[in-house]
DRENMIKE-316678 format. One record per residue (C-alpha): residue in three letters; y, x, z. Coordinates in pm, whole numbers, plus 50000, padded with zeros to 5 digits. Example, Ala and Ser with C-alpha at 12.3 -4.5 7.8 and 13.67 -1.06 7.14 Angstrom:
2
Ala495505123050780 Ser498945136750714 
REM end
This chain:
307
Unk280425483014796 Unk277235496714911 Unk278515531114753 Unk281465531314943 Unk279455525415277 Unk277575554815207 Unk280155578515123 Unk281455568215469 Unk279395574415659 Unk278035606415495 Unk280595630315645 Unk281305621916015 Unk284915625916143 Unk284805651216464 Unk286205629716736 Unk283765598416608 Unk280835618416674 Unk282305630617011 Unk283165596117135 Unk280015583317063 Unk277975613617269 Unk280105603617506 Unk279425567417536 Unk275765573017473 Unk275625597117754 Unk277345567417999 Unk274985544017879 Unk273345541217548 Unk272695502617595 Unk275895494317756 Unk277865516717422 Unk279415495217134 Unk280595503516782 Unk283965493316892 Unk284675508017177 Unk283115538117049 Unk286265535816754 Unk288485527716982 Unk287895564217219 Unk288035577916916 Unk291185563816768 Unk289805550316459 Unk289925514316344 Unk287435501516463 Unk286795475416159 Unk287085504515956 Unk284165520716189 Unk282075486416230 Unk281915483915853 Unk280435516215841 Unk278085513716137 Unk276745476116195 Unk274755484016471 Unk274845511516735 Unk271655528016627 Unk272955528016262 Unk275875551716452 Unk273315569016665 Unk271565580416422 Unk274215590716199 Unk275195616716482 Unk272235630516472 Unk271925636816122 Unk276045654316170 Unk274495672916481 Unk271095679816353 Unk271545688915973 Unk268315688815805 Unk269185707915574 Unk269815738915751 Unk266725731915998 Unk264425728015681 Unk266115757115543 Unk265595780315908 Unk261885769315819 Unk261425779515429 Unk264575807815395 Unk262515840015478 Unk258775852715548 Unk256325825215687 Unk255255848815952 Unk259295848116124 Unk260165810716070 Unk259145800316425 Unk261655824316556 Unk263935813516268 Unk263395778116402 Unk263965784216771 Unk267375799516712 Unk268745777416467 Unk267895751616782 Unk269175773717064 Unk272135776016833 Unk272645735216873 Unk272405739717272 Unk275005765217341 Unk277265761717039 Unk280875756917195 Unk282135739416902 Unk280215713416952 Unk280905710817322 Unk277515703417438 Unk277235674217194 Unk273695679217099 Unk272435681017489 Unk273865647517544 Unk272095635317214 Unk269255647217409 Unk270125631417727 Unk270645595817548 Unk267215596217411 Unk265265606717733 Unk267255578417895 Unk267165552117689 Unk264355536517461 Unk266975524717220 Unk268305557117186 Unk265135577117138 Unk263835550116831 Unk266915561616603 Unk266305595616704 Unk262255595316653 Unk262795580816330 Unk265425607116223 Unk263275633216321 Unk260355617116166 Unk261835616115815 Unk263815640615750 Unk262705670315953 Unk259245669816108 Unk257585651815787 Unk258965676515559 Unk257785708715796 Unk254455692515794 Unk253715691315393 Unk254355728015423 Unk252085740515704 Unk248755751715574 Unk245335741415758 Unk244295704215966 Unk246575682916202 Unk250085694316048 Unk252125665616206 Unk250505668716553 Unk251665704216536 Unk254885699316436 Unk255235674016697 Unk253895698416965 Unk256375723216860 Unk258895693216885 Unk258095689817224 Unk258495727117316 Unk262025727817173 Unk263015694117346 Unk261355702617649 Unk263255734817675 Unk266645715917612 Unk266055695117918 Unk264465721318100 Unk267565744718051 Unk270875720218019 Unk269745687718160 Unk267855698618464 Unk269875735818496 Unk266555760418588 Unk268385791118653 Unk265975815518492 Unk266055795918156 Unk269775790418194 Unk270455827918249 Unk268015842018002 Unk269425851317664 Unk268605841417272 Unk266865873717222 Unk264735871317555 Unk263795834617489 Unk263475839817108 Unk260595867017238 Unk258795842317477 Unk258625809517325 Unk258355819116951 Unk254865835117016 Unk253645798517092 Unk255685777416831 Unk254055806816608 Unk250435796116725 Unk251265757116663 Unk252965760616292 Unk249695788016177 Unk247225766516262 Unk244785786016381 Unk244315825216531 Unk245055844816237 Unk248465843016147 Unk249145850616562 Unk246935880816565 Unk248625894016252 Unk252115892516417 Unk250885906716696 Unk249925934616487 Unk253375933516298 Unk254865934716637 Unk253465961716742 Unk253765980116390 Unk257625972916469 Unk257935992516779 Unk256146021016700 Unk258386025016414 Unk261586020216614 Unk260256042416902 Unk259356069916661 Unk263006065616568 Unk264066068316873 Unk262296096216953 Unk263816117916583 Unk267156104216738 Unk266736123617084 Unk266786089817262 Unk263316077817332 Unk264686049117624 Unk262916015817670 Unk266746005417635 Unk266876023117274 Unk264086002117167 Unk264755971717351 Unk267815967717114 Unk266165970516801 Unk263645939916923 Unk267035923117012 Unk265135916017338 Unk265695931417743 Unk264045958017883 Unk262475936518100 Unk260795916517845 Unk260295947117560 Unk258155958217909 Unk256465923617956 Unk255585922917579 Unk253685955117594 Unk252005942817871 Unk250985911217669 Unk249535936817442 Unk247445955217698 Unk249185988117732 Unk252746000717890 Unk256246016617761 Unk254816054417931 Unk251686052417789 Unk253456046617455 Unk255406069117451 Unk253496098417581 Unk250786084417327 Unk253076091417049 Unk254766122517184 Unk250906139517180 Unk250336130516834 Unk253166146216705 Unk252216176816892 Unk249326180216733 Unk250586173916400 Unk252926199616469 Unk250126226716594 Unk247916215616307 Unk250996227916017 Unk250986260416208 Unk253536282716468 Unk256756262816572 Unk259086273516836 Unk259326252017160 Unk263286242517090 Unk262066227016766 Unk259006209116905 Unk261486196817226 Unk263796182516950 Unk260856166016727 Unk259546148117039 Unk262756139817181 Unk262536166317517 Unk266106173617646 Unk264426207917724 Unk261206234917634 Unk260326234218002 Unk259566197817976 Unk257736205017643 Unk255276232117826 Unk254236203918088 Unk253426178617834 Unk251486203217674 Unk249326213517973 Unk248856179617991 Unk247246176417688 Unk245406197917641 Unk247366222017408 Unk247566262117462 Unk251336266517528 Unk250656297317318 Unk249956275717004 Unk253756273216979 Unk255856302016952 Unk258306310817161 Unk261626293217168 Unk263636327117102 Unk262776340816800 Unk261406376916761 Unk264616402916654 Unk262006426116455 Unk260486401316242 
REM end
């Protein structure tokens, strides 16, 4: 019998788990079993044999909402140094999936509402997610940091559905991916080491992406933007983070090449315009008073007809 009950109540029919959000979200205390079956035109004996108690049911949502297998495996499935930002999307996935019709927010409303809400959902969290991040987390406290980055991820949820704060609500996956990661990041290393090396493979990323920019003739904060999958505006605030600026970048990277290009001998202005992605050799003849380099290093963009 006990068999049966399980492999009930392992898969959860659609409009059960929508019925009961539902009903949660109108008043967890005040929700039944029964009428929960009944909105969702089920037998409710059927459903009551299943579920004997309304946190039994509540909790069994959660685990249909919240699959712990696929948020262990956004933790383990990939490099250690990404699975913060592998965590916070498979989350910001459960917030704005439409499929789901917003069931996971009101999962989320329940349990700041209600204290007989949030025990089912503690204890969910507790056991099959947070305790199994934890054993793999290297250095001290790994359950207090797991349940600090808990707390970032719920308190973003109410912060962006539940209350509505415009800039959160209009901000996209990339953008908030790029913010909030950095400090899940810091909680799941355990100390300053891990943070300062991905600040270092962060920055190891956009040079390569702005160099290839630049060999594509494109060098635009926009260009690079896209391959951080974040805005301009924050691509700009990240550099700032890092203590230097898109121009400064750029212009750092543009001189280099220049005097790469001096130090393997003659080149002809349209080819150095080209390698550091100038739409002309007029531009290229500024940049190089500017640094310092003899315009007369580079030879001249027409070639000579006697040689």
């Amino acid at each position: 019998m006990s068999g049966n009950r399980v492999q009930r109540v392992t898969v959860m029919p659609g409009p059960l788990v929508y019925a009961a959000v539902e009903r949660f979200v109108a008043g967890y205390d005040a929700a039944s079993v029964r009428q929960i079956a009944v909105d969702a035109g089920l037998d409710p004996a059927l459903v009551s044999r299943s579920f004997e108690t309304t946190e039994a049911l509540f909790a069994q949502v959660a685990a249909a909402l919240i699959d712990p297998v696929k948020a262990l495996g956004a933790f383990t499935q990939g490099p250690r140094e990404h699975a913060a930002e592998r965590l916070l999307r498979y989350f910001l996935g459960l917030l704005t999936d439409v499929d789901q019709r917003g069931t996971f927010v009101g999962l989320v409303r329940s349990a700041v509402a209600s204290e007989g809400a949030a025990r089912p959902m503690r204890e969910f969290l507790t056991e099959r997610i947070h305790r199994e991040i934890a054993a793999r987390l290297p250095g001290d406290q790994p359950d207090l940091r797991v349940a600090l980055v808990a707390s970032q991820l719920v308190g973003l949820a109410i912060a962006r559905h539940v209350i509505g704060l415009a800039p959160l609500q209009t901000a996209g996956t990339g953008e908030l991916t790029a913010l909030v990661a950095p400090v899940l990041r810091h909680y799941l290393a355990g100390d300053g080491t891990d943070q300062a090396g991905a600040a270092g493979a962060w920055l190891e990323r956009f040079h390569l992406l702005l160099a290839q920019a630049i060999e594509n003739g494109s060098p635009s904060v926009g260009a690079v933007a896209r391959g951080l999958a974040v805005s301009p505006r924050t691509l700009q605030r990240q550099l700032a983070a890092h203590g230097t600026t898109w121009r400064a970048e750029l212009e750092s990277l543009r001189q280099r090449r220049a005097r790469q290009a001096r130090q393997r001998g003659a080149v002809s202005m349209a080819s150095l315009a080209r390698s550091l992605g100038y739409s002309d050799t007029r531009s290229v003849r500024r940049a190089l008073r500017r640094w310092d380099i003899r315009p007369g290093d580079a030879q001249a963009s027409q070639p000579c007809a006697q040689c």
